[in-house]
C-alpha positions as CSV (number, residue, x, y, z in Angstrom):
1,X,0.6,2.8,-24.4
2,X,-0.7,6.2,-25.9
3,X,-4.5,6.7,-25.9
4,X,-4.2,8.3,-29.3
5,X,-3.2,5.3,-31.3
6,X,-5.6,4.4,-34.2
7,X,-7.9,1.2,-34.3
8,X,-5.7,0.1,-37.3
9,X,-2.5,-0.7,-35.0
10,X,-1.8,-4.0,-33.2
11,X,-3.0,-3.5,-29.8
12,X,-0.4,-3.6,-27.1
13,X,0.0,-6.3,-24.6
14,X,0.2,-3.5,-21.7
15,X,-1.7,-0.3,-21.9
16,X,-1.6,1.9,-18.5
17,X,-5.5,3.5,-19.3
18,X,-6.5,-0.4,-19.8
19,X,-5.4,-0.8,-16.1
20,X,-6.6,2.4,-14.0
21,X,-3.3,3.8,-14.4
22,X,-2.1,7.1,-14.5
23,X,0.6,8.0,-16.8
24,X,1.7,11.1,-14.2
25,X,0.3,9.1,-10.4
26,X,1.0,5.1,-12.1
27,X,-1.1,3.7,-9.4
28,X,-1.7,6.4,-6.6
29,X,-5.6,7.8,-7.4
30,X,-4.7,10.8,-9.9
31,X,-7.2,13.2,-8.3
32,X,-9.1,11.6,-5.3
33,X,-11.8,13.5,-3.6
34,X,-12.0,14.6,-0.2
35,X,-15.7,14.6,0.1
36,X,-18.6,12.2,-0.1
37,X,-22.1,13.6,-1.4
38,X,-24.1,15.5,1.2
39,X,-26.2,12.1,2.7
40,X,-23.2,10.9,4.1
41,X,-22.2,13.7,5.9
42,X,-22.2,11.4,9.3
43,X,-19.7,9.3,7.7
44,X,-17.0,12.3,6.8
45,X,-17.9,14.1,10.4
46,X,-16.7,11.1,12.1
47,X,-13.9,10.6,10.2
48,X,-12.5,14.1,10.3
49,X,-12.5,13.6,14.1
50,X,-11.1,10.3,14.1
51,X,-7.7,10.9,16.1
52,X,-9.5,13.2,18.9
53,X,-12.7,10.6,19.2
54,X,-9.9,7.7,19.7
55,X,-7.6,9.3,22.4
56,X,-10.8,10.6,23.9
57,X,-12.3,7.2,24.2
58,X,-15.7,8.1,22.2
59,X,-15.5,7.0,19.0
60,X,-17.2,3.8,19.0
61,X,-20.2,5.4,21.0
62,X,-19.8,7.7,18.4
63,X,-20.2,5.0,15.7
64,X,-23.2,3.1,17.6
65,X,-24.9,6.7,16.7
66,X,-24.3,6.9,12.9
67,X,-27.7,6.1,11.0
68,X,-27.7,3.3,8.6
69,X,-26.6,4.7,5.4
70,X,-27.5,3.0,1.7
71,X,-24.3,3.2,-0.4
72,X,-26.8,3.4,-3.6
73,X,-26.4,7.6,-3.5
74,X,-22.1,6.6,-4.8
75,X,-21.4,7.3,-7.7
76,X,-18.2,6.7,-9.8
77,X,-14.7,5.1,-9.1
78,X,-14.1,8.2,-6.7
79,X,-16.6,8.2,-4.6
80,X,-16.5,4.7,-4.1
81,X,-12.7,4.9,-3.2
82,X,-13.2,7.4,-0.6
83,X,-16.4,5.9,1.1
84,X,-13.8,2.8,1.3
85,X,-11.1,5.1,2.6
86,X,-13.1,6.7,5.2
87,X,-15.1,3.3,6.1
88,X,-12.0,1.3,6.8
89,X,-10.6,4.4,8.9
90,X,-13.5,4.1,10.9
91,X,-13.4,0.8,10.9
92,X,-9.7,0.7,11.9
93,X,-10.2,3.3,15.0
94,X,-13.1,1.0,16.1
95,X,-11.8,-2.1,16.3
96,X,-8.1,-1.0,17.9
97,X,-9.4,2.4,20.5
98,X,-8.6,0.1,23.3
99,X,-5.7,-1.3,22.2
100,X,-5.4,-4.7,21.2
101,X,-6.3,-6.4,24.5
102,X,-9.5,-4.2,24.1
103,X,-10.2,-5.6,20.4
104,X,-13.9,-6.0,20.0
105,X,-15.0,-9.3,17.6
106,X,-18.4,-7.3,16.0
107,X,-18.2,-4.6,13.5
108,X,-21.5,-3.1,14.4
109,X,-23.9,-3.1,10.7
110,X,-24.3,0.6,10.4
111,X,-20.6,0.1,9.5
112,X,-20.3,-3.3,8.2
113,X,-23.0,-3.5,5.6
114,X,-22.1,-0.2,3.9
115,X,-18.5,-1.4,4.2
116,X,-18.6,-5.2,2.5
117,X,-20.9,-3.2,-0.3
118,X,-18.5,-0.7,-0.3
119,X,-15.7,-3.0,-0.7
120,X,-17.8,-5.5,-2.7
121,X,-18.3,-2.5,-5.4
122,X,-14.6,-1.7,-5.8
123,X,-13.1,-5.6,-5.7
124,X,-11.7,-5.1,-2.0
125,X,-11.3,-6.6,0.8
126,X,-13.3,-5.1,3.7
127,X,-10.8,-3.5,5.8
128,X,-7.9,-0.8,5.6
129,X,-5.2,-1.7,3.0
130,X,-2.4,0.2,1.2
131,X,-5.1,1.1,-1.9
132,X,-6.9,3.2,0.8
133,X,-4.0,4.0,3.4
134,X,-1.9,5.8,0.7
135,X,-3.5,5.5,-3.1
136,X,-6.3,7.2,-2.6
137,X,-5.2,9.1,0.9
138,X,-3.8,12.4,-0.5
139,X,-4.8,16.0,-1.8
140,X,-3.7,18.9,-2.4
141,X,-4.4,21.7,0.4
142,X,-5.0,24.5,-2.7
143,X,-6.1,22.7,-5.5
144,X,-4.2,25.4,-7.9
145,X,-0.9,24.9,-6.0
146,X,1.9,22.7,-6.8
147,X,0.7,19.5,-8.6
148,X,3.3,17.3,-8.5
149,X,3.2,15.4,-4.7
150,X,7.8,15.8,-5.5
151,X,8.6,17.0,-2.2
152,X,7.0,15.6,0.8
153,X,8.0,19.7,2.6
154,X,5.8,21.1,0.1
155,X,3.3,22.6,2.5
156,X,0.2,22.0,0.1
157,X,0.2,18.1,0.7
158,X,-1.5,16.4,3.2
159,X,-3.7,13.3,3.7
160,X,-7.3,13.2,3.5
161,X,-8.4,11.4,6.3
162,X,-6.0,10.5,9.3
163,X,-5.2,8.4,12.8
164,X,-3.6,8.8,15.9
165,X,0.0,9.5,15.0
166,X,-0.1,13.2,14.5
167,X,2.8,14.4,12.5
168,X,4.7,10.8,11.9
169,X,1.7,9.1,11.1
170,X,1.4,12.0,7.9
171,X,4.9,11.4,7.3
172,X,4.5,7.3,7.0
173,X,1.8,7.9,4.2
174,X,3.1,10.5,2.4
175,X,6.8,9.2,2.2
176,X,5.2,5.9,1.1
177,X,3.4,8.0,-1.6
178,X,6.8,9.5,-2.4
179,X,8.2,6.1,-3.2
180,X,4.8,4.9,-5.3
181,X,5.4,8.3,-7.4
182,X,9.1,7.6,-7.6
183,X,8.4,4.4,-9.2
184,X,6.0,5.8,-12.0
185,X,9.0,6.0,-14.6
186,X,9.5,2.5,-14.0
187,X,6.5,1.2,-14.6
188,X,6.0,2.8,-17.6
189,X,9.7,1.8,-18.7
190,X,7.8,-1.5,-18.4
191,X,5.2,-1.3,-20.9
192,X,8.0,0.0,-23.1
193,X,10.3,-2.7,-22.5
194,X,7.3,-5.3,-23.6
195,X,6.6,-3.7,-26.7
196,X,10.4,-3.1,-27.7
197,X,10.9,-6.8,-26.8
198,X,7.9,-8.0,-29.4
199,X,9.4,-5.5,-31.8
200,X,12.9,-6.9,-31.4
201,X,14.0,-3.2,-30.7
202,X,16.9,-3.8,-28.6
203,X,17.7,0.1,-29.0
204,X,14.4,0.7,-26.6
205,X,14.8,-2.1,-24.7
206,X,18.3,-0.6,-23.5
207,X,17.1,2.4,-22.8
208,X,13.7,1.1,-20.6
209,X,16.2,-1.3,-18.6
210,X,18.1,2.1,-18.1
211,X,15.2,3.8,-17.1
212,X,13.8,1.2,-14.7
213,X,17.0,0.7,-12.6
214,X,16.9,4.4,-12.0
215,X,13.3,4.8,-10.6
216,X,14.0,1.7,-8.3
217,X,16.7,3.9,-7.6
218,X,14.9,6.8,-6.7
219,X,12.2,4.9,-4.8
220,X,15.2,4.2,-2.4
221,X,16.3,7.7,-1.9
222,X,12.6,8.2,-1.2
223,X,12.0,5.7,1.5
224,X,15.3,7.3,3.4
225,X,13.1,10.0,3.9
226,X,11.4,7.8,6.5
227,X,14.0,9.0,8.9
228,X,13.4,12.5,8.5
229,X,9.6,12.5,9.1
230,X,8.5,9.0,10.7
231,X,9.1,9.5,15.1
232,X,9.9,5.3,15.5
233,X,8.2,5.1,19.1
234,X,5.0,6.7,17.7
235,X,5.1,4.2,14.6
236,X,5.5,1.1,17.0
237,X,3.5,2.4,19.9
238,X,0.9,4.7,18.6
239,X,0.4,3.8,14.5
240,X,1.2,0.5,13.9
241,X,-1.6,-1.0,15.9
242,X,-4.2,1.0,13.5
243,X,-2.9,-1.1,10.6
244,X,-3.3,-4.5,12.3
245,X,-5.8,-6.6,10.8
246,X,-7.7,-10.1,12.0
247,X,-5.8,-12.8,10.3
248,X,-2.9,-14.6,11.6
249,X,-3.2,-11.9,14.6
250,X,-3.1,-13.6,17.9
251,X,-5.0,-10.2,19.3
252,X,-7.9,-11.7,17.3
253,X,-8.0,-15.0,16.6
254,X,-11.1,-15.8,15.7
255,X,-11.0,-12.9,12.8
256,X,-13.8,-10.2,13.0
257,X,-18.2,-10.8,12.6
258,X,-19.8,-8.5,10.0
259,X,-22.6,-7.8,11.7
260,X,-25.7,-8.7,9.1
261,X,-23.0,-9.3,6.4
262,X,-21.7,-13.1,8.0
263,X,-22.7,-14.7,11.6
264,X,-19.2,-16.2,10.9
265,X,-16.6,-14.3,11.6
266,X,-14.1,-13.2,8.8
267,X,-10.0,-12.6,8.6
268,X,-8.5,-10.2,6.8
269,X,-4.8,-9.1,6.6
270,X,-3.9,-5.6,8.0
271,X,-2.0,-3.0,5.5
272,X,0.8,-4.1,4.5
273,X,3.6,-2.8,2.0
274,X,3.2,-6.3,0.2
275,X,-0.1,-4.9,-0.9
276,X,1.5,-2.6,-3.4
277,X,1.6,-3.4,-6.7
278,X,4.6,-1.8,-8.2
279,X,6.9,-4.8,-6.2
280,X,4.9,-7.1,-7.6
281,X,5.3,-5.4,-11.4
282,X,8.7,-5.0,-11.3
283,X,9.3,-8.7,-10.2
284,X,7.1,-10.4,-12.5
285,X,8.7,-8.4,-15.3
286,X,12.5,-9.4,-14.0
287,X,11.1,-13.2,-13.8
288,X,11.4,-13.3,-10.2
289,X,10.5,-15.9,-8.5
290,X,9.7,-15.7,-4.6
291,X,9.9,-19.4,-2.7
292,X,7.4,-21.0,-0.6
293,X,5.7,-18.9,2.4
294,X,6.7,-15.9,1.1
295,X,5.2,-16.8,-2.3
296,X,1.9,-17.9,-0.6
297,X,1.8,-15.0,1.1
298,X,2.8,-12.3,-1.7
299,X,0.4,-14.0,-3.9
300,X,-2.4,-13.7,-1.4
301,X,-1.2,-9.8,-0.8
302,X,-2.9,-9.3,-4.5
303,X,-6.1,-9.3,-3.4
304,X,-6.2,-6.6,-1.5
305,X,-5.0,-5.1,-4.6
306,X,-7.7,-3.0,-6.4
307,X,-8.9,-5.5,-9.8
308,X,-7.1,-3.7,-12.5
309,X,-3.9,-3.1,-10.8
310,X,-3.8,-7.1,-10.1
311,X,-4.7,-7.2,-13.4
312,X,-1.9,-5.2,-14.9
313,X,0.4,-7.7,-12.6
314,X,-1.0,-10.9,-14.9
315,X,-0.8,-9.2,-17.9
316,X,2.8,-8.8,-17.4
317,X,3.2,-12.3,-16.5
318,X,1.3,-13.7,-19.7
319,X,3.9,-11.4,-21.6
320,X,7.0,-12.5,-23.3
321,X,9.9,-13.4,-20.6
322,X,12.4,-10.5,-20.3
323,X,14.9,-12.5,-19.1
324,X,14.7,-15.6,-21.6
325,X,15.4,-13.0,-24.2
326,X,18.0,-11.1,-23.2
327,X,19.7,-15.0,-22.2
328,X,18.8,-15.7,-25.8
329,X,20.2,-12.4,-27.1
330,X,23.9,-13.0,-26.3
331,X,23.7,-9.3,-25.5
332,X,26.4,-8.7,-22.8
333,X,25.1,-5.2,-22.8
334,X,21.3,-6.8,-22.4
335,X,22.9,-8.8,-19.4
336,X,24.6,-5.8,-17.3
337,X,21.3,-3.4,-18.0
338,X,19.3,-6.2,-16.6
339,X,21.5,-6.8,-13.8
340,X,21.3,-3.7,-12.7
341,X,17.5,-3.5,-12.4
342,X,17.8,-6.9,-10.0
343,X,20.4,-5.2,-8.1
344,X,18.8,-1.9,-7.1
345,X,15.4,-4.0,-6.6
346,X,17.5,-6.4,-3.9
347,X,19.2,-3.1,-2.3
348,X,15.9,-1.6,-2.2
349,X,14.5,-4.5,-0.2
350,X,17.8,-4.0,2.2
351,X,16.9,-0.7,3.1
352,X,13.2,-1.9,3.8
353,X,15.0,-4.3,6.2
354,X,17.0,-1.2,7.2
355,X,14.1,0.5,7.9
356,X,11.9,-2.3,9.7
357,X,14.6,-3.1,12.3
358,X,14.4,0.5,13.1
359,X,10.7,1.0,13.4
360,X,9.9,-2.0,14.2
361,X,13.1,-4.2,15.9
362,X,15.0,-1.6,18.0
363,X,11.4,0.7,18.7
364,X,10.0,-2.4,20.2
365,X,13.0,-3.2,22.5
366,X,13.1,0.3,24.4
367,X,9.6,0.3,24.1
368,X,10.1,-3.1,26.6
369,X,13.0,-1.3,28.1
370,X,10.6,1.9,28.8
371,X,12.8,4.3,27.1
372,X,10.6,5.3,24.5
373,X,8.0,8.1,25.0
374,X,5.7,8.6,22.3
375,X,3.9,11.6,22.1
376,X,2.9,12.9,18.9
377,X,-1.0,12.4,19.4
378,X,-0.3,9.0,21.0
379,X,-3.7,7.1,20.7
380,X,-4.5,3.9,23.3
381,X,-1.6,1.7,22.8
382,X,0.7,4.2,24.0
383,X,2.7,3.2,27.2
384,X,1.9,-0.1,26.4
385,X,3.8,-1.4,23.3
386,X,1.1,-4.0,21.3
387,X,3.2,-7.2,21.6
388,X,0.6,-9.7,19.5
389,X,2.8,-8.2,16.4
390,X,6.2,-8.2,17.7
391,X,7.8,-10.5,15.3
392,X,4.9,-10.1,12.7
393,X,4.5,-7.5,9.8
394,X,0.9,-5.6,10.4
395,X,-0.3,-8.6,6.9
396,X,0.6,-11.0,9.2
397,X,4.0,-12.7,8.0
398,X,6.9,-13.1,10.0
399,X,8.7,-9.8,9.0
400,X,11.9,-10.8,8.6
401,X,11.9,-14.1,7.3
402,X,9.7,-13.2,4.8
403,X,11.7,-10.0,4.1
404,X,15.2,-11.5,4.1
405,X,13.7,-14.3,1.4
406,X,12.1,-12.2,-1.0
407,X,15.6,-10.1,-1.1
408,X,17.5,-13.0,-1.3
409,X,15.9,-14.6,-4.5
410,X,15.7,-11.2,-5.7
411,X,19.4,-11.4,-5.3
412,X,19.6,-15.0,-7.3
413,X,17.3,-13.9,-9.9
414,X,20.7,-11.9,-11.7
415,X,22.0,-14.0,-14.7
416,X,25.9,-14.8,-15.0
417,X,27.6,-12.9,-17.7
């Protein structure tokens, strides 16, 4: 795991540098820019004012004006990630400003074509997912102050570029960073874990289990925070709309034309929390395995993953099974440290369940019931709830069914002592 070993040593299965992962961020973007190179200045312009030109009603005019820029001027991993960032923002606000009854079906090719090569550069899909949304959507307001994104009321953190939502839609993306950072001692409990279980150093192995139960955890007490910072009539009326996407959305059926990219139209999944990979880590490390749909669908939620991180993923499913050795240890000890990390990984999916009836479940019923007022910066769906996504996360499954199965064979996947 260390950068410093020599060439001498047996190279370890799992490396975080071999993945694009940060051994302080794990996979938020350690340092991501908030500026493209001076040529695409009409790009960043837009995007600074992308909440005013929505509620204003100007921002695709405001599109159908931005020259045709070549993405040959990016440079580097950064650059790329925030053209990508601020392409699918635009892209996002273009698609949704008149609600999803006003959905257009062509992304206009001043924005498409720099977007699919955007996206074709970086191994992502061509639209907003959780790699742009929150990975690489963060900076520091004085780049000498505080460097640790800990505390979501430290006033130097903010997002880079942002949607109607105002001050909830800044609390959904930063508490979401919160519980990525949260998870960072977990992961690299992880790359521990493998290397103590190849080294039959059961010691270690103890002590990553340890480790990993209490990041999962901490990435719990994190996504509580949702409550103090997240308004749930701006999420459901105002934000969640932005993160739709055009497959399995009955707002768009057909999916969405690249203009000079496809004459076909495409369909993409909107952001989803599925699209993180630190879920997917964890449960391929505790030998979890999802059932049918669900399966299918988190499978599918990889690429939208960037290459490495999906990457990292495999590599931990070509490693040695955790769970067949500790069931061939005869450890009891082994059995209850491992338990515990499938326990607080099944309570942390409860509280997401928690959290999506809330937002989602309850929000949408007084939103019907007309007892919700969301202000906030309320963009175009405001004062009329979307109802295409009702009973569907903004990726497309059916929330709770798919929700309530991957925490139930999280639940089955303890072993009996």
């Amino acid at each position: 795991m260390e950068t410093g070993e020599s060439a001498e040593e047996t190279p370890l299965p799992l490396a975080l540098t071999r993945f694009q992962l940060s051994e302080e961020y794990g996979f938020l973007l350690p340092h991501p820019l908030t500026e493209l190179p001076a040529p695409y200045g009409p790009w960043m312009e837009i995007a600074h004012d992308l909440p005013q030109l929505i509620a204003s009603r100007r921002l695709r005019s405001q599109v159908h004006q931005m020259p045709q820029l070549s993405t040959r001027h990016l440079r580097g991993r950064e650059e790329l990630h925030l053209a990508h960032l601020v392409l699918s923002f635009i892209t996002m606000g273009y698609i949704w400003q008149e609600g999803e009854e006003g959905a257009v079906k062509v992304l206009p090719r001043n924005l498409a074509i720099p977007f699919w090569e955007v996206s074709q550069a970086l191994g992502l899909p061509p639209i907003l997912s959780h790699a742009d949304f929150v990975l690489a959507n963060w900076r520091r307001k004085d780049p000498k102050g505080p460097p640790d994104p800990h505390a979501l009321g430290c006033r130097n953190l903010d997002t880079i570029i942002s949607l109607p939502g105002g001050e909830s839609l800044r609390g959904f993306i930063l508490v979401t960073l919160l519980v990525e950072k949260a998870a960072v001692p977990g992961i690299k409990a992880i790359v521990r874990a493998t290397r103590a279980i190849l080294q039959l150093d059961e010691e270690t192995l103890h002590q990553a289990l340890r480790e990993l139960a209490e990041a999962i955890g901490d990435m719990s007490k994190a996504l509580k925070r949702m409550h103090d910072y997240v308004d749930p009539a701006v999420f459901y009326a105002v934000i969640r709309i932005f993160l739709s996407g055009w497959k399995d959305n009955p707002a768009m059926p057909q999916g969405l034309v690249y203009e000079g990219v496809s004459e076909e139209p495409m369909a993409y999944s909107g952001g989803s929390a599925a699209q993180s990979t630190v879920l997917h880590a964890f449960d391929e490390f505790l030998g979890i395995r999802h059932s049918g749909e669900s399966n299918a669908f988190l499978h599918r939620m990889r690429d939208y993953m960037p290459p490495p991180h999906r990457a990292f993923v495999e590599e931990i499913h070509r490693a040695p099974s955790l769970k067949q050795h500790v069931l061939s240890s005869g450890d009891a000890g082994l059995c209850v440290a491992f338990n515990r990390c499938v326990s607080a990984l099944a309570d942390f999916r409860s509280y997401h369940i928690t959290i999506v009836t809330k937002y989602i479940t309850i929000a949408a019923a007084k939103a019907k019931a007309g007892q919700a007022e969301p202000g906030d910066g309320a963009g175009p769906s405001a004062g009329k709830p979307p109802s295409a996504l009702e009973t569907k996360g903004t990726g497309g499954s059916h929330i709770f069914s798919f929700l309530k199965s991957v925490r139930d064979t999280t639940r089955e996947g303890t072993i009996s002592v």
